[in-house]
GUSEBA-404753 format. One record per residue: residue in three letters; x, y, z of N, C-alpha, C in turn. Coordinates in steps of 0.1 Angstrom, whole numbers, plus 5000, padded with zeros to 4 digits. Layout:
<sites>
ALAXYZXYZXYZ;...
</sites>
This chain:
<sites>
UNK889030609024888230679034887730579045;UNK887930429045887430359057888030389068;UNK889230509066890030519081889030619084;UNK888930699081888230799081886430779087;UNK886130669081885030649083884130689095;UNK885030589110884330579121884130729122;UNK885830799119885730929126884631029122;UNK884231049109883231109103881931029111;UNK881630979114880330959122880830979138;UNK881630969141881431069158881831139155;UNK881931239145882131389146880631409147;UNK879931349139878031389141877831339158;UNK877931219161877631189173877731289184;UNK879131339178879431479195878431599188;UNK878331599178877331709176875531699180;UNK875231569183873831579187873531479199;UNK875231449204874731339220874231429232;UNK872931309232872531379248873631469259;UNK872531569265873431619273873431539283;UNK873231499283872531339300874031299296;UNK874431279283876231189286877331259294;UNK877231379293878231479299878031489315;UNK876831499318875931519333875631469340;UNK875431319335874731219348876231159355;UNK875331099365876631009373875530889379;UNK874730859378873830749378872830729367;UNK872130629363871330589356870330499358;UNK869330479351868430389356868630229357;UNK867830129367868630029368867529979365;UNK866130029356865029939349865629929334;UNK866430019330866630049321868629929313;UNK868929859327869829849321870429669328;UNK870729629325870929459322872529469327;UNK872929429337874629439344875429309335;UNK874929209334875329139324875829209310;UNK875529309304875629319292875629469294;UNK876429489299877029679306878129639292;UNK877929789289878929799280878429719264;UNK878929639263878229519253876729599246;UNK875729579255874529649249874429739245;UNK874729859252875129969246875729989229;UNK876729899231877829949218877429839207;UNK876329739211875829669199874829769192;UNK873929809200873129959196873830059190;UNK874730089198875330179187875730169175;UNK876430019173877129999157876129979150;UNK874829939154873429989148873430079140;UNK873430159152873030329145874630349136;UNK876130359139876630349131876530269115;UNK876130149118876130119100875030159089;UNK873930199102872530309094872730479089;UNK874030479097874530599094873730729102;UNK872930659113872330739118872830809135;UNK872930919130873630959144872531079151;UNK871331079148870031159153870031169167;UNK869831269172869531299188868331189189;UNK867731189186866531099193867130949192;UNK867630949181868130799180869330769192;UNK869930839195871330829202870930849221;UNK869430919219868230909236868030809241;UNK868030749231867330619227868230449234;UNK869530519233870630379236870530349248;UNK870930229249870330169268871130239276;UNK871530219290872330219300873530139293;UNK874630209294876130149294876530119308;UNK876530169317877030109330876330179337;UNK875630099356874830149364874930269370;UNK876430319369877130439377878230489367;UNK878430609371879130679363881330619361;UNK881230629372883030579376883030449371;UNK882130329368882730239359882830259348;UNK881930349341882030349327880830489322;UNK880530459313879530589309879530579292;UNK878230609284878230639269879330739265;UNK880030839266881430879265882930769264;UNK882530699274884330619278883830479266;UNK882730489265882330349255882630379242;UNK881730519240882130599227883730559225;UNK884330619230886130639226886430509224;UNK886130429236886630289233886630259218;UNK885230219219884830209205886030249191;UNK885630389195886630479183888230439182;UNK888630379192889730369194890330269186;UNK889330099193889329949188889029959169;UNK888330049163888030049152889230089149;UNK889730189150890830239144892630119141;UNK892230019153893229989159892929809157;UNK891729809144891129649144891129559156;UNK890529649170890629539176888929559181;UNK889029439193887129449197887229579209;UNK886329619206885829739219885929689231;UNK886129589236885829509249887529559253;UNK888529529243889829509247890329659248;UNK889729789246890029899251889229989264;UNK890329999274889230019284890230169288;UNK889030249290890030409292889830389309;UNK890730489314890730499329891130649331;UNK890730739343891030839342892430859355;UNK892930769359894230719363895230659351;UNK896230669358897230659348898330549349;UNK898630529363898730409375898330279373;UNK896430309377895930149376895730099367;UNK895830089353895829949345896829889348;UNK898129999350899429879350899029779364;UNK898729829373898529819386897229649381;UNK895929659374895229579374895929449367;UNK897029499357897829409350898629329364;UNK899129399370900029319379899129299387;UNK898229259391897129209402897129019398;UNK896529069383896328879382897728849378;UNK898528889372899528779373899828769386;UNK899928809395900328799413899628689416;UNK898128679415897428589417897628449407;UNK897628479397898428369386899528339385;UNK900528369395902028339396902528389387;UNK902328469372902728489360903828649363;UNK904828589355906128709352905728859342;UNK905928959348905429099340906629159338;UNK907029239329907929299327907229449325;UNK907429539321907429659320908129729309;UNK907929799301908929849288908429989287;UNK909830129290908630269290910530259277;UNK909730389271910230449259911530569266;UNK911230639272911830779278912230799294;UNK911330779300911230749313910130759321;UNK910330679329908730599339908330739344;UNK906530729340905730859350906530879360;UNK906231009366906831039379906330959391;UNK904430959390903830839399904430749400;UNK904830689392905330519393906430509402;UNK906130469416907330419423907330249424;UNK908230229417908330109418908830029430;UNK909130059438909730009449908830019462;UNK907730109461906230079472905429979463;UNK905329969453904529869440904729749448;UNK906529729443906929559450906129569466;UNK906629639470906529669489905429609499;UNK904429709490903229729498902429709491;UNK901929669481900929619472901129419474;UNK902829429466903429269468903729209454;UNK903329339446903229259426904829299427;UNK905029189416906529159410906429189399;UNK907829239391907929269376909429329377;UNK909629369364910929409358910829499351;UNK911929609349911529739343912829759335;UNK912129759321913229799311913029859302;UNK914129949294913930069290914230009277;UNK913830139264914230059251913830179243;UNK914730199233914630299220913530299217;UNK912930239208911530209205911030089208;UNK909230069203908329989208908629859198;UNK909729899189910229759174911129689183;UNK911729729192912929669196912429569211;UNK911129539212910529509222910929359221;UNK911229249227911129119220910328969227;UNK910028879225909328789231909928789246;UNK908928769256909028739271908228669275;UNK908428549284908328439293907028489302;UNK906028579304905128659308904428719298;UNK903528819309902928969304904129109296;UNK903829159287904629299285904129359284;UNK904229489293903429639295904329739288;UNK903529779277904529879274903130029276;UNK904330129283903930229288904430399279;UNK903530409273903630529260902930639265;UNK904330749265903730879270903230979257;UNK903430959248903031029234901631109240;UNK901931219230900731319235899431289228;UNK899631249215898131219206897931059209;UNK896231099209895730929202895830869189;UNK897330809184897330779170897130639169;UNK897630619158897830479154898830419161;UNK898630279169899730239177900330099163;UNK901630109166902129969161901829859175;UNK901129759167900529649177901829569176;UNK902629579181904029429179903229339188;UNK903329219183902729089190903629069200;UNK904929109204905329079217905129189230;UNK904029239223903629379233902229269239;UNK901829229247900129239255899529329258;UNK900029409265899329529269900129669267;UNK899429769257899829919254899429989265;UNK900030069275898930169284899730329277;UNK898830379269898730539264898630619274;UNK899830709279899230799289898530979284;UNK897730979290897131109281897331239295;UNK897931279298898231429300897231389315;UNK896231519319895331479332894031409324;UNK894231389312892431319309892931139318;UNK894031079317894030959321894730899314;UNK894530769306894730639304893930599295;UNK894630539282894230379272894930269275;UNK893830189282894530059278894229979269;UNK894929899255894929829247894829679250;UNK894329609252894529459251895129369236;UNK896329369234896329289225896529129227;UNK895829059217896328939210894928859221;UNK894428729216893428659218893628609232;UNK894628559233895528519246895828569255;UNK895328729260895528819269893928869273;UNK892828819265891228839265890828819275;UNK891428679282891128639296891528779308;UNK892128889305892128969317891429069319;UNK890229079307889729199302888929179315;UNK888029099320886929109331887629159347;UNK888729119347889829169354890229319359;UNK890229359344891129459351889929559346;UNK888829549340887129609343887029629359;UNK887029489366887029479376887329589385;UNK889029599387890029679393889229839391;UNK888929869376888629999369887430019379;UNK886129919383885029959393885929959403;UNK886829909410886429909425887930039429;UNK888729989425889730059429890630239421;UNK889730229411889430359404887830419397;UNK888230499382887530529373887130529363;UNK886830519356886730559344887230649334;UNK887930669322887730849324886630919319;UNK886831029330885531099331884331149320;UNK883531209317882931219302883831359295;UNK884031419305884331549298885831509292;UNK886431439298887731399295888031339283;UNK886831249279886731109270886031229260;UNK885331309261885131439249886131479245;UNK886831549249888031629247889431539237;UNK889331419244889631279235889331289226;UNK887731239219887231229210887131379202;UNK887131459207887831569194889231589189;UNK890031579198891531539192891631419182;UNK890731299183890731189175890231249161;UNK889031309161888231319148888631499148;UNK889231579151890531619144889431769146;UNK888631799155888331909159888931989164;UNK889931929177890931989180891831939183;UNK893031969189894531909189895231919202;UNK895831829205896831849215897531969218;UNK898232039202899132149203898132289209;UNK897132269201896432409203895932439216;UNK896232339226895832359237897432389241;UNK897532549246899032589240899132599260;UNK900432669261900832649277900432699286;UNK899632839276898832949282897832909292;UNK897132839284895732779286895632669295;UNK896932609296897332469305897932559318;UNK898632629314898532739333897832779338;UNK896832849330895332869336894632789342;UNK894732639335893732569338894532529351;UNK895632469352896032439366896132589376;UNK896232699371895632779383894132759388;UNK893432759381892132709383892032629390;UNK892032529386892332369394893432389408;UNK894132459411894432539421893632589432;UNK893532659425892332749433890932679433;UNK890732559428889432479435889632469443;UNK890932369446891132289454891632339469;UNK892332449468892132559478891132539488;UNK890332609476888532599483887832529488;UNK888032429480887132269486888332249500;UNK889432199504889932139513889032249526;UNK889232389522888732499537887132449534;UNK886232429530885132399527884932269540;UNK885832199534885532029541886332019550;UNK887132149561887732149575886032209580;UNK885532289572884432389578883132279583;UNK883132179573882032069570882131969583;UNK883031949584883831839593884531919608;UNK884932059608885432079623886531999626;UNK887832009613889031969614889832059614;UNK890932069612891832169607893132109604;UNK893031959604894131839596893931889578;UNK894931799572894731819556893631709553;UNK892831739541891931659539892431619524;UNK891831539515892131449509891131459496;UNK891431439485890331449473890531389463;UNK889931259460890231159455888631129442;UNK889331059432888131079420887230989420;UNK886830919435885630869435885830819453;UNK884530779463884630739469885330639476;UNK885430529468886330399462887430479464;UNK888030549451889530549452890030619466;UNK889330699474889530779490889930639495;UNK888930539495888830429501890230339505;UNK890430329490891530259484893230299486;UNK893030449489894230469491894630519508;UNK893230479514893130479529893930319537;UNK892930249529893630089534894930079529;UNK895430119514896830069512898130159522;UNK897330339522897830409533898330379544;UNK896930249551897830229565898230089565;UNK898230009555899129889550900629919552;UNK900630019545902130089542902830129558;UNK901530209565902030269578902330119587;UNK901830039584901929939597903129849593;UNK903529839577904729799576906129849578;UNK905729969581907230069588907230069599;UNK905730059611905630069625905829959630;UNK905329859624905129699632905029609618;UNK906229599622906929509609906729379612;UNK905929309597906129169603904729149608;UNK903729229615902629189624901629149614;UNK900229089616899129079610898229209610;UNK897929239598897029379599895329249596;UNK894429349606893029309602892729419598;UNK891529399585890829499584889529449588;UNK888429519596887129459601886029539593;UNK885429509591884529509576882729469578;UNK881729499581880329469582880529389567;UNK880229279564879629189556878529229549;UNK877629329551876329399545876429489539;UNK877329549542877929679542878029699526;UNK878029859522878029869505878729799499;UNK878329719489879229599480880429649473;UNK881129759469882429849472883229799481;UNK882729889493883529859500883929729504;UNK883029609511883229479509883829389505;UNK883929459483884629349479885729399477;UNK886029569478887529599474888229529486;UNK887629549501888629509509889329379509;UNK888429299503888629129507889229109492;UNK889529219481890329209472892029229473;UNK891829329482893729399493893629259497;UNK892729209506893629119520893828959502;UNK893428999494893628849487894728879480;UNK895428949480896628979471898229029485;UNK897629049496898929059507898828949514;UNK900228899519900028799529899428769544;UNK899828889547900028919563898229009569;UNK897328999556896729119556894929019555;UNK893829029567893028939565891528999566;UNK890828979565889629079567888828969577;UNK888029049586887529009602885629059600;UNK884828979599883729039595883329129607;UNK882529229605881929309620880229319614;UNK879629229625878229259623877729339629;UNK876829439623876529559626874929589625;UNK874429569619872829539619871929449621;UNK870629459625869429399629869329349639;UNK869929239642870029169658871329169662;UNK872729249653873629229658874029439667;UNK874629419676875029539678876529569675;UNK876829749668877829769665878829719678;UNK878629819686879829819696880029709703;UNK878729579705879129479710879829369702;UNK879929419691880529339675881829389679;UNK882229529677883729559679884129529685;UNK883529549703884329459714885229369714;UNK883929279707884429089706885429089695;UNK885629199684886129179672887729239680;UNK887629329686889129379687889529269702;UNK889229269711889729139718890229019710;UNK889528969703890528869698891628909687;UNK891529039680892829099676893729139685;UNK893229169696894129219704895029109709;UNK894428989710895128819721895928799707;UNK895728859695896828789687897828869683;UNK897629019688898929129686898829149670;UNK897529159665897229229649896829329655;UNK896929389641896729539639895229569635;UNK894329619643893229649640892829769628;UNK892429759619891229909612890129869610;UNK889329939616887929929614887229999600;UNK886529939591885730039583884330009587;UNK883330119586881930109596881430199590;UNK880030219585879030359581878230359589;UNK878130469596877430539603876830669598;UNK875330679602874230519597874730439591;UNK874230299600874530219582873230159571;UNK873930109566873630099550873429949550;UNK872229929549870529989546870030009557;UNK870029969571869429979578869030069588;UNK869930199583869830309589869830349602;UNK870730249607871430269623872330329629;UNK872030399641873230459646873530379660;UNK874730329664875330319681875230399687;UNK875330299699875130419714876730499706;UNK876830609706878130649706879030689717;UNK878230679729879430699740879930569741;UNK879030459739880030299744880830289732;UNK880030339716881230359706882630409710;UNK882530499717884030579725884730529732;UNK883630489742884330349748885030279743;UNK884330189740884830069734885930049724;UNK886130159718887230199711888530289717;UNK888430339725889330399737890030309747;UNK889230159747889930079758891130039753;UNK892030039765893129959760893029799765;UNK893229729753893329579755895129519759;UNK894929389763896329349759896429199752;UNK897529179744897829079740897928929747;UNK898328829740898228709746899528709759;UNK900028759750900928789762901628899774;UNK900528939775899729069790900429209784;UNK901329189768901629329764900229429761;UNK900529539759899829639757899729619743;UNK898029609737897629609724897729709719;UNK897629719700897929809691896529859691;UNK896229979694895230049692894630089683;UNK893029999678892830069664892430189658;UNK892530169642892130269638890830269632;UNK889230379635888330369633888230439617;UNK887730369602887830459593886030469591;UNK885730569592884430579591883830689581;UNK883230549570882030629563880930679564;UNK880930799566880230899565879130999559;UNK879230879541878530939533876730919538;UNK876230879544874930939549874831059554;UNK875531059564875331219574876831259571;UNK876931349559878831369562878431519571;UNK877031599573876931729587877531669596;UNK877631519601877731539619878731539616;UNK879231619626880631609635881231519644;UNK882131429642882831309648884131379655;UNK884931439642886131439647886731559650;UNK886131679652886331819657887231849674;UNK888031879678888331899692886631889702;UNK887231839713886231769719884631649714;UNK884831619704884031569698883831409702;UNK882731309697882931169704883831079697;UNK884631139685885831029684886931119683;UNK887431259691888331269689889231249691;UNK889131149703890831129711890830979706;UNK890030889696890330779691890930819678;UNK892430759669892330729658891230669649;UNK891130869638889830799634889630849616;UNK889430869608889630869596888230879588;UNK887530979588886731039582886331029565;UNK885430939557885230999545884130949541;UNK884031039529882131049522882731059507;UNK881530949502881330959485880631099481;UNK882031169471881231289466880131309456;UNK879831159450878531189438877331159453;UNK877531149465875931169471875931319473;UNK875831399488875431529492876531589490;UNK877931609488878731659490878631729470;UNK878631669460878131719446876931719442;UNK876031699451874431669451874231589435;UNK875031509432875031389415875831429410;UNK876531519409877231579399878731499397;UNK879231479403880431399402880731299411;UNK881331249409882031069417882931109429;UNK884031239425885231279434884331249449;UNK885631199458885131199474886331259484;UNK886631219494887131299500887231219515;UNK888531259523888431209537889331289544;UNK889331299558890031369563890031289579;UNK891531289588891531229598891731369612;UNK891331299622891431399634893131409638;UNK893231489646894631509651895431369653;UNK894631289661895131169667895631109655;UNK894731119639895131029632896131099623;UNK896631239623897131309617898331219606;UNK899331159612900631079608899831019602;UNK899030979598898730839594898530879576;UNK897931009575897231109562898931129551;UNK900031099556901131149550901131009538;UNK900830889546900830759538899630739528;UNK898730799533897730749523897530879510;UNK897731029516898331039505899131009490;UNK900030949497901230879486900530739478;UNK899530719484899230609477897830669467;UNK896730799472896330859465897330899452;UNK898130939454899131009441899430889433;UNK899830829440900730659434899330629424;UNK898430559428897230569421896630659412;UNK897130749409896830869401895230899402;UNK894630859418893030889420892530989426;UNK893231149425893331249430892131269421;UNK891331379429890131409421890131539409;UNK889531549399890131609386889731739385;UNK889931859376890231969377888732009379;UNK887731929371886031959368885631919380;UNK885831769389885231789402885231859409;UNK886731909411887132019424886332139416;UNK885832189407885432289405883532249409;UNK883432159405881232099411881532109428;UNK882832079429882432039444882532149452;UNK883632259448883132419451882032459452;UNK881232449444880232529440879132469448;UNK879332339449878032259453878432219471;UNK879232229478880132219492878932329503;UNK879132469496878832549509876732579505;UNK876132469498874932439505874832309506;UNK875732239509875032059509874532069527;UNK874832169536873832099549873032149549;UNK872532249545871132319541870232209530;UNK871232169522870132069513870031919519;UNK871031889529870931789537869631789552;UNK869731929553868631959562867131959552;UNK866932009545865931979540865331889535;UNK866331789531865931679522865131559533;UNK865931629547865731539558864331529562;UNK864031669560862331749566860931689552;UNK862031619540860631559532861131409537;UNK861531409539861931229546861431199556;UNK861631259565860631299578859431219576;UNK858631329566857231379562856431209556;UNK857631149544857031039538857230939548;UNK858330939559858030799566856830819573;UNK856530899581855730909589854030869581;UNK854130959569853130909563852930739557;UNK853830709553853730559551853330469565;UNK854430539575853630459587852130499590;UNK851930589590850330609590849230549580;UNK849530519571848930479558849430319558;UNK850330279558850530119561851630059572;UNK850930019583851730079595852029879598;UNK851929809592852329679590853629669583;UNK853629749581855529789568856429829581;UNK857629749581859129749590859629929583;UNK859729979588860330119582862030119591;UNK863230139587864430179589864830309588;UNK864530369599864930529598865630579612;UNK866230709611866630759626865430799632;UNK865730809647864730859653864930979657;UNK863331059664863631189664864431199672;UNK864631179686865831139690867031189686;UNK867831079678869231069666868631219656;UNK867831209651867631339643868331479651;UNK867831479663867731599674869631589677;UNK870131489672871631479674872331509663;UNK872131559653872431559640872331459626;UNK872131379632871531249623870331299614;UNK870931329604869631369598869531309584;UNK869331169577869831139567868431129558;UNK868831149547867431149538867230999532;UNK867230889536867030739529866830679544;UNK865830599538865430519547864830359542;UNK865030229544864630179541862930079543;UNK862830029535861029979537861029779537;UNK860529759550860229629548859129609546;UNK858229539534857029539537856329419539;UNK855029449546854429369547854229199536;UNK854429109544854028999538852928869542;UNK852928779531852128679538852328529529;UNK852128409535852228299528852728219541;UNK852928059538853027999546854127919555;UNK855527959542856927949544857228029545;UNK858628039552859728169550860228219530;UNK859928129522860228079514859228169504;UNK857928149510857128159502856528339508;UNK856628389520856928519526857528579520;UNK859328589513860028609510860028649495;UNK859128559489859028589473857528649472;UNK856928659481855728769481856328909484;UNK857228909489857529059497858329109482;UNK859529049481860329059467859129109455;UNK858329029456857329089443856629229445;UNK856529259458855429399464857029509462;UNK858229489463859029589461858829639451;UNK859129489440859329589426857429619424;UNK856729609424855729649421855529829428;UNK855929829439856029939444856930009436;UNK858429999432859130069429858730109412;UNK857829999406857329979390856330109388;UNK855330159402854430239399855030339403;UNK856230379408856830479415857530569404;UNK858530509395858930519386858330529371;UNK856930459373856030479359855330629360;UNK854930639373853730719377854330909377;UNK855730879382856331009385857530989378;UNK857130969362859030909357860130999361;UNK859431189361860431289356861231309370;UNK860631219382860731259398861631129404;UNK860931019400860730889406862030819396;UNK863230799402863930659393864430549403;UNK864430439390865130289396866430309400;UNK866930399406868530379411869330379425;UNK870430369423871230389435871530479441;UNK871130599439871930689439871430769449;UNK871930889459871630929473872131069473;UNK871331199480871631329479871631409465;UNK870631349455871031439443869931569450;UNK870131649438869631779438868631799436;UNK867431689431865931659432865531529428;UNK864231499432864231359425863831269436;UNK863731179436863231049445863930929438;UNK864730869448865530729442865230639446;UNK864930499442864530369449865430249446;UNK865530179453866230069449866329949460;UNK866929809456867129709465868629709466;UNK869129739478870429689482870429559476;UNK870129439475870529329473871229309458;UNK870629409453870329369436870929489431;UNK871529569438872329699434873529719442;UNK873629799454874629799459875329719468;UNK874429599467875029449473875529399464;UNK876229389452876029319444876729209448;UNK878029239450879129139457879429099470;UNK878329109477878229109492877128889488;UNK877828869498877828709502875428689501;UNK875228599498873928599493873328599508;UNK873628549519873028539533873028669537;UNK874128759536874028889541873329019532;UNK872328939523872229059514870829089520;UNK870229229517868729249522868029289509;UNK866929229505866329199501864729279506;UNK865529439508864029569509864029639498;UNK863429739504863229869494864129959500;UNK865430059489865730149498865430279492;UNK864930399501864230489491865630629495;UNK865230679487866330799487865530929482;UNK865531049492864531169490865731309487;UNK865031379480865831499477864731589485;UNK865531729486865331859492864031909482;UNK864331899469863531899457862731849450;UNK861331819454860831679447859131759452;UNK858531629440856931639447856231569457;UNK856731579470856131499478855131449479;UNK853831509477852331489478852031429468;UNK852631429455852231329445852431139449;UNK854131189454854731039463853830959472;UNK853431079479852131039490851230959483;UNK850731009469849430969464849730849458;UNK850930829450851130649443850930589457;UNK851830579469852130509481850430479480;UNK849830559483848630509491847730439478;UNK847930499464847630409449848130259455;UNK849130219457849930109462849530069468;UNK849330089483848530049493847430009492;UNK846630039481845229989476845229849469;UNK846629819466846729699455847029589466;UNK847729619476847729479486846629419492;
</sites>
């Protein structure tokens, strides 16, 4: 019965786990130690596993597994777990993904960077995704692809070996030691990856890595449905063909709805794009027009220009592309406090221009934290000029990709609009206003001008297997045709608390639009807080202010726990969110360009006047 074991206790687990595991897509960030994501969690748990206790309260009770839902979640930990037991190995060395693509993909990242030889070994024949020949191309990873009766007949190689198993169940795998890495493909739930042997340990932080920035996780619902097939509730078979046509009519007919939803949202009538997390839109935007510039202008330098401050996502995936291509470099663009956008781009595309590179711009507008918007007619400008090269030819005209997830109401790229006659490339993270929390999926869509450009990034969405999943497109239906109404509202209690903070402590730096920018559509519900300080260094300023955040954010979240949380997270459907860019969504942003405020995030649904009352509780303690 010890095989049996684990499974008999998560059959109780799925019978009394929080419904917070299925639901959330953020978590608290008082509650959870980034060092020991994952790890803490699942030490607690084999807790409660060897006590034999699998109690709803007890199982309320387990820390934060990861800060955000798309790296990981109490679900994708669970299976892990269930998996490594079954398969004597450590929980660390199984990591699910709800792509099917990127492990292999995170596999061939570090050997590229490690110089190290990969081979490849499928059973029957390679997913239909896997094009091997844009892999080599336009990514740049090397390997070898070979076929083989079974997984016995696999034999020692001079490298990595990926063996790629399409089997429908999660069984018992034969571990052959000339195998390193098993990637299980599971139908649309995603991906197992296996790490075998001691010697392959070293890539686990790796291709974690890859799993935050350039995908997912798999989903919770997905890593359920898993975990009953494992402990034998239900089956692969019984989910018969009937029910699998349904479900892709369904999933059909989301997605239908969502793309007309997000031409209505945006004032496009181009194809739009739906991808299982912000990131992966991201991801398959830059490799998209990687691809496009190596068929148009062969040979040239692509920049990508990048704010340095800018959400730690975006930041580090980019400067992760330009570290794995040759030709491919990232250009910082300062964009906040004393620097100005459009005077940044100027100087940024003139000297792309004198070198005959290929400009993309990524930029949020507002940005992030500081809650700024450009003049946007010199933005038009400035991006409409034509430059020339060092050599008096006519420059490559960039492309603007602009994130959108603060204000994804304004309209940019609609006929007559202020970026429509620039190539310009539209997208927003779907776990902010677009699923008001509910899911990760995001989305982007380009204007006419950029139309050609959507066919490549496409292919690299599919290639990646980071199309968004049958459950998003169904939240994001549902939740699509009121996010500017809850986007307008949320704006009208945002309004309400800056103004009151500035009235009540009017020595605090406040970062918000003005009525102004408001009166233009700008209407974003976060704003950031600089507060007041005092001491006699910059040094000693700095670590007074740092203390007055979290103390503000400590009574914010003690005082209004069921209202008030320590997170990152922006547009949910009620609630008040706080946090420090530096220490959350900076995580990987360079230590000089991190900010070091408060950033507060307001819902449509909340108690405002209670907020009012800690603030000024606060205000009494300085």
């Amino acid at each position: 019965m010890e095989y049996n074991k684990p499974l008999n206790y998560i059959k109780d687990v799925l019978e009394n786990m929080p419904t917070d595991w299925l639901g959330l897509t953020t978590h608290r960030l008082d509650i959870y130690d980034e060092e020991l994501a994952k790890v803490q969690f699942l030490d607690q748990f084999e807790i409660l596993f060897n006590d034999h206790n699998s109690d709803a309260s007890a199982l309320r009770e387990l820390p934060t597994a990861y800060d955000y839902i798309r790296l990981g979640h109490p679900l994708s930990c669970v299976l892990e777990w269930t998996i490594a037991n079954l398969h004597s190995l450590k929980p660390e060395n199984v990591i699910s993904f709800s792509s099917k693509t990127t492990p292999v993909l995170a596999i061939l990242r570090k050997n590229l960077l490690d110089n190290k030889n990969t081979q490849i070994i499928y059973t029957d024949a390679l997913p239909d995704f896997f094009d091997a020949e844009i892999i080599k191309n336009v990514y740049g990873y090397q390997f070898e692809l070979k076929k083989v009766e079974k997984a016995s007949a696999i034999s020692a190689f001079d490298g990595s070996t990926v063996f790629i198993s399409q089997q429908d169940g999660i069984s018992t795998l034969d571990l052959n030691q000339n195998i390193d890495f098993f990637v299980n493909l599971h139908g649309d739930s995603g991906s197992i990856l296996l790490v075998n042997g001691e010697e392959n340990e070293s890539y686990i932080s790796e291709i974690q890595h890859v799993r935050r920035r350039e995908t997912i996780a798999m989903t919770p619902i997905n890593c359920l449905t898993a975990l009953n097939v494992l402990t034998g509730k239900s089956t692969i078979d019984n989910q018969t063909s009937n029910v699998e046509d349904d479900t892709r009519a369904e999933r059909s007919r989301s997605k239908a709805s969502v793309l007309n939803l997000i031409k209505e949202i945006t004032g496009v009538n181009t194809k739009p794009l739906l991808g299982s997390s912000g990131l992966s839109i991201q991801y398959a935007i830059m490799m998209g027009l990687i691809h496009d510039a190596q068929e148009k202008h062969k040979g040239k330098a692509i920049k990508f220009v990048v704010p340095p401050n800018c959400y730690g996502g975006t930041n580090d995936q980019a400067r992760r592309v330009a570290a794995c291509i040759d030709n491919v470099e990232i250009v910082d663009l300062h964009v906040d406090g004393d620097h100005d956008m459009v005077q940044s781009i100027d100087s940024v595309l003139a000297k792309i221009a004198a070198e005959d590179a290929i400009p993309y711009i990524i930029a949020e507008i507002p940005t992030n934290p500081r809650v700024e918007v450009p003049d946007l007619i010199q933005l038009k400008e400035v991006l409409s000029a034509t430059r020339t090269t060092s050599t008096g030819e006519t420059a490559i005209d960039p492309v603007f990709i602009l994130d959108q997830t603060f204000c994804p109401n304004v309209l940019f790229l609609g006929e007559g609009k202020i970026l429509s006659t620039i190539r310009t490339i539209s997208y927003a993270s779907g776990s902010k206003f677009p699923s008001g929390g509910q899911c990760t999926a995001g989305y982007c869509v380009g204007n006419e001008k950029a139309e050609a450009l959507i066919q490549h990034i496409e292919m690299h969405l599919q290639l990646c297997d980071n199309e968004a999943t049958a459950l998003q497109l169904e939240i994001l239906d549902k939740q699509l045709p009121s996010m500017n109404q809850r986007i307008a509202d949320a704006y009208q209690n945002t309004r309400e608390f800056v103004n009151f903070i500035q009235e009540t402590l009017p020595a605090a730096k406040i970062n918000f639009v003005s009525e102004e920018l408001a009166e233009q559509g700008f209407t974003p519900s976060v704003f950031s807080l600089d507060l007041p300080t005092k001491g006699n260094t910059h040094e000693e300023k700095e670590a007074y202010k740092r203390k007055l955040n979290h103390r503000l954010i400590n009574m914010m979240i003690t005082k209004i726990p069921n209202e008030s949380k320590y997170c990152v997270s922006y547009g949910q459907l009620k609630g008040c969110y706080w946090t420090i860019p530096a220490t959350s969504t900076q995580g990987t942003t360079k230590e000089g360009d991190k900010d070091y405020i408060a950033r507060v995030a307001l819902s449509a649904n909340m108690d405002l006047e209670r907020h009012k009352e800690v603030f000024l509780d606060f205000v009494k303690t300085i």
